[in-house]
C-alpha positions, 0 to 999 in steps of 0.5 A: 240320685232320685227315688235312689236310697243313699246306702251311706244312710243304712246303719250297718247291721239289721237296718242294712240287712233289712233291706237286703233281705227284702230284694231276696238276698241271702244275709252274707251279702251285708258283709260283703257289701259293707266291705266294699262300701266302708273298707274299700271305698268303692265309690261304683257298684261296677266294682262289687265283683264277688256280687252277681251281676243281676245284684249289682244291676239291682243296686245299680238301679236302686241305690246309690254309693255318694251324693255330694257333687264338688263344687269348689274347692280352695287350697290355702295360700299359708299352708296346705289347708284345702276348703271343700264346696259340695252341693247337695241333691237338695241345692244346700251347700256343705263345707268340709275342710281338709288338713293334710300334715306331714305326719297325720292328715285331719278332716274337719267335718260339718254336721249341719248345714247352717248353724244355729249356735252363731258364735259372734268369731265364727263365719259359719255362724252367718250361715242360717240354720237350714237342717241336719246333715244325715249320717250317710252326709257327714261320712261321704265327706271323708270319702269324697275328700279322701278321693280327691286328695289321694291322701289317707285321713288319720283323724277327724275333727267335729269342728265344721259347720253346725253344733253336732250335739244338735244333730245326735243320733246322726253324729252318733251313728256317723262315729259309730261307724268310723270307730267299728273295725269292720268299717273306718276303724278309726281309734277313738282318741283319733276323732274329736268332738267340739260343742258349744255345751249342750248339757243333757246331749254330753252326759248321753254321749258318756254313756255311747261307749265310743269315748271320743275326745270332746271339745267345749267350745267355752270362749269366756269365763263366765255367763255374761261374757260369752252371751256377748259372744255367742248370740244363739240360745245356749240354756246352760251355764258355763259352771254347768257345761264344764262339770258335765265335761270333767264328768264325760272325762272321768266316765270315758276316761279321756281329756277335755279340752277347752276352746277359747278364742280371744277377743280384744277386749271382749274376754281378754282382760286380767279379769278373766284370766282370773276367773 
């Protein structure tokens, strides 16, 4: 993959065209390599057979259709659950965990490599924080996965590695393309994403016009208990995370749902069920 531009990174539309017109090719070649890339899933330019052969070399040559390498991957013992190692081209490792079911199979996707959020419940918060995932990395798992696997992924959950509201505009423009019908054509209520709360990020979400489902990640009734429980800087007051959600539901006309692992006398008293 050196010096080779991953294609996954390309926002379809005028950054893809871009580029495309810059090698001298005609502008209708966009569509159909999209076609190839998001519909098809075609993981060689070999196969991009209404393409001339020059231009496949050309890609060939310049671009690449993946850049993940598996590393390992763990099926459960409980369930069918499968755990996905992939190396990256920079030697970090992203985790991406596979819920195959008999009516619908889920994909729970990492949007960082680390976290910096460090819920005290969660093993992905031991990890440290290391850099963003980009956008082309946060769909080539559900490629890789779907290769893998042979199954079909029906719905998708931002519940991996990494807080997504921390890495926006690549999470952003990942669903932007799973929920176009040119691409992944995934319904919006079939993608849900979970965040530990950062205020201005759901409020900026509301107004994307994708209208995903979100998840706040509370874990506690009050501010004194979840710091207990989440030790990474969070500088929103759980009053303030939840109004900013029921907002998000109103605007996008969607429900909320609330995360809440009990911890043995941590957040499990009647107090807190009270509250």
């Amino acid at each position: 993959m050196t010096n080779k531009t991953f294609i996954l990174d390309l926002v379809p539309g005028e950054q893809l065209e871009r580029y495309i017109v810059r090698e001298g090719v005609s502008k209708f070649r966009t569509k159909q390599i999209l076609e190839w890339v998001y519909k098809k899933k075609s993981d060689s330019f070999s196969q991009f057979s209404n393409l001339p052969a020059d231009f496949r070399k050309h890609l060939e040559e310049n671009y690449c259709l993946r850049s993940f390498t598996l590393k390992d991957k763990k099926s459960s013992k409980i369930d069918a659950t499968v755990r996905y190692s992939f190396n990256t081209p920079d030697g970090f490792e992203v985790i991406t965990v596979f819920l195959p079911h008999e009516n619908r199979n889920s994909i729970c996707l990492s949007s960082q490599i680390g976290c910096p959020i460090k819920c005290s419940f969660c093993a992905s918060g031991k990890v440290p924080f290391k850099r963003n995932l980009t956008r082309g990395e946060i769909l080539e798992q559900i490629l890789q996965v779907e290769k893998d696997s042979g199954a079909v992924v029906d719905s998708i959950l931002f519940m991996g590695m990494g807080e997504p509201l921390l890495n926006y505009d690549n999470v952003v423009s990942a669903i932007k393309s799973m929920v176009d019908p040119e691409q992944f054509g995934y319904g919006r209520r079939n993608i849900v994403l979970s965040s530990a709360g950062f205020v201005p990020q759901i409020m900026k979400l509301s107004d994307e016009k994708v209208a995903v489902r979100l998840a706040l990640s509370l874990h506690a009734p009050d501010d004194q208990v979840r710091e207990k429980i989440i030790t990474g800087k969070i500088p929103y007051f759980v009053e303030d995370i939840l109004q900013a959600g029921l907002e998000y539901g109103r605007k996008t006309k969607s429900k909320i749902t609330i995360e809440y692992v009990l911890i043995d006398g941590v957040n499990n008293t009647q107090a807190d069920a009270a509250a």
